[in-house]
N, C-alpha and C positions, 0 to 999 in steps of 0.2 A: 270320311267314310265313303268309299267308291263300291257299291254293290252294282257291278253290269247290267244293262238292261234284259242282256238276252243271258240266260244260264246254261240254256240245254245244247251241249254239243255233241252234230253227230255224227262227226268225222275223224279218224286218225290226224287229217291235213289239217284239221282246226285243232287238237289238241297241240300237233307239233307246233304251230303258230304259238301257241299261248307257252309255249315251253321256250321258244325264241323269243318273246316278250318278258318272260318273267327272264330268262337268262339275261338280259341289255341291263335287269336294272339293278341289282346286285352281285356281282362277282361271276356271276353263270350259276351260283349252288342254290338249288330248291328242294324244299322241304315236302313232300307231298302229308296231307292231312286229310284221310277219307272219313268221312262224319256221318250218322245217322241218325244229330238230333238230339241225342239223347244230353244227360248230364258228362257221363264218362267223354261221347266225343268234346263237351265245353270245356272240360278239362283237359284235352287231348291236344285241342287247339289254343289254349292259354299255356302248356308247354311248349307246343310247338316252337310259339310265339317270342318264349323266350329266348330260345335255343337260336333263331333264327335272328334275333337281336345282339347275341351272341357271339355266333360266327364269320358275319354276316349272311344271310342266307334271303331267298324270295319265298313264302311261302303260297301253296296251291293249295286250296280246300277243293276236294271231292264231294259229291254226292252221287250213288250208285239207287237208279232209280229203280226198282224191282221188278220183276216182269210182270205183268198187265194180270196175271194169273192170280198173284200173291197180295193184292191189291185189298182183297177185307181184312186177312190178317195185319198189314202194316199202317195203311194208308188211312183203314177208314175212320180211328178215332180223330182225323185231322179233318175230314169230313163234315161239315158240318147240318149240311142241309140234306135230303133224300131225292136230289136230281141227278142228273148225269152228270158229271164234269170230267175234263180228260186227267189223267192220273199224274200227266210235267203238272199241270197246273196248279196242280194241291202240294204238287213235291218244291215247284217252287216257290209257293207262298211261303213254304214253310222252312225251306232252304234260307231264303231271305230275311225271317225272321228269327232263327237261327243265330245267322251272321250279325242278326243286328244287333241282337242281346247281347251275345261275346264279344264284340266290335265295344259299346255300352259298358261293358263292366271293365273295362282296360283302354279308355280313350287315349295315354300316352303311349301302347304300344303301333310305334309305327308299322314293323310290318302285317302285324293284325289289321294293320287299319288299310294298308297297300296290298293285302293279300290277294293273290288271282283266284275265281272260285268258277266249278264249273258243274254241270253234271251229266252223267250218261246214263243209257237203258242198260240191262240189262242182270246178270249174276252179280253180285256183291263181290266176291274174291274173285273170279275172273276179269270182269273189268276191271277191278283194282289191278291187279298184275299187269293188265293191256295197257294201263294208264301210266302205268310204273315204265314199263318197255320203250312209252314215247316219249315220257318228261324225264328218265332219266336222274332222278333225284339222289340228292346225296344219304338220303332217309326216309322215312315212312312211321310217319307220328299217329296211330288210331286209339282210342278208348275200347275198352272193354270192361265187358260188365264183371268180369273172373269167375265164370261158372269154374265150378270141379267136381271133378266124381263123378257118377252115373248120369246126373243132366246133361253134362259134355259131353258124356257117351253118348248119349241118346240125338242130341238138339247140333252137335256139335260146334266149334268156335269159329266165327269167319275171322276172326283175332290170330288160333294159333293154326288156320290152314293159309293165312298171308306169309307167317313167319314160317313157317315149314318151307313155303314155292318163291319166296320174295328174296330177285339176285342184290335188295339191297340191304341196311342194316333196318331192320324197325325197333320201337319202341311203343310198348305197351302202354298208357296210362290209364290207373282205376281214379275214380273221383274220390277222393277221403270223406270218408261217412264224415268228419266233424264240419264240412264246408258245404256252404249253396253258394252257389254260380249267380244267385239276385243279387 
């Protein structure tokens, strides 16, 4: 299990780096995998996983850090204490252990375990697109929770506004209610 020391990146130059690193070491084809955590992305990222065992394929895990604004709604049950902390900080605690759990529940998958993971500021589906534009992947593997109807109206999907604006193929996965990810 190789988790980087440093996660937050916050340059175009350092994504395309890490798109030249993951292309050296399988064929050039990367799978991009944007996560938030949840069960749907554990599941999102154990297909990925497959697919990319597969084809052969590198895959990249994303995290799109929220802006500084949205920070009580997402961040704060990860929060534990009532002091200040900077908001990478908590994103990457918990980035980290994220990946360590799913890394853990599939120790023979190699490119799970060789996966490149990274994360950026800002919009969820904006950066995802910007990230898509530099890495170039042959896909785009997220979870979604499958709202429909009037919630989706309302809340709407960062699921189906990827696949709407996304020049590549994505793939949706829901978690199957009969499975946990422990």
């Amino acid at each position: 299990m190789s988790i980087p020391p440093k996660l937050l990146v916050s340059s175009f130059a350092e994504i395309s780096e890490l798109a030249h690193l993951a292309r050296d070491k399988i064929g050039g084809q990367i799978i991009l995998v944007p996560v938030d955590f949840s069960d749907h992305s554990a599941a999102a990222l154990s297909h990925a996983a497959a697919l990319a065992e597969m084809l052969p394929a590198t895959l990249i895990v994303l995290h799109v850090i929220h802006d500084p604004g949205e920070m009580p709604g997402y961040y704060s049950k990860l929060i534990k204490q009532k002091h200040f902390v900077r908001i990478q900080d908590v994103a990457e605690e918990a980035f980290r252990n994220f990946m360590t759990r799913v890394m853990e529940s599939h120790p023979d998958c190699l490119p799970l375990q060789e996966a490149g993971m990274f994360m950026v500021f800002g919009l969820p589906v904006t950066r995802i697109l910007e990230v898509v534009g530099e890495l170039d992947p042959i896909m785009v593997v997220m979870g979604s929770q499958g709202r429909t109807g009037l919630k989706n109206l309302i809340i709407g999907s960062k699921a189906a506004q990827v696949i709407q604006l996304c020049p590549v193929p994505v793939t949706i996965v829901k978690k199957s209610e009969g499975l946990s990810e422990d």
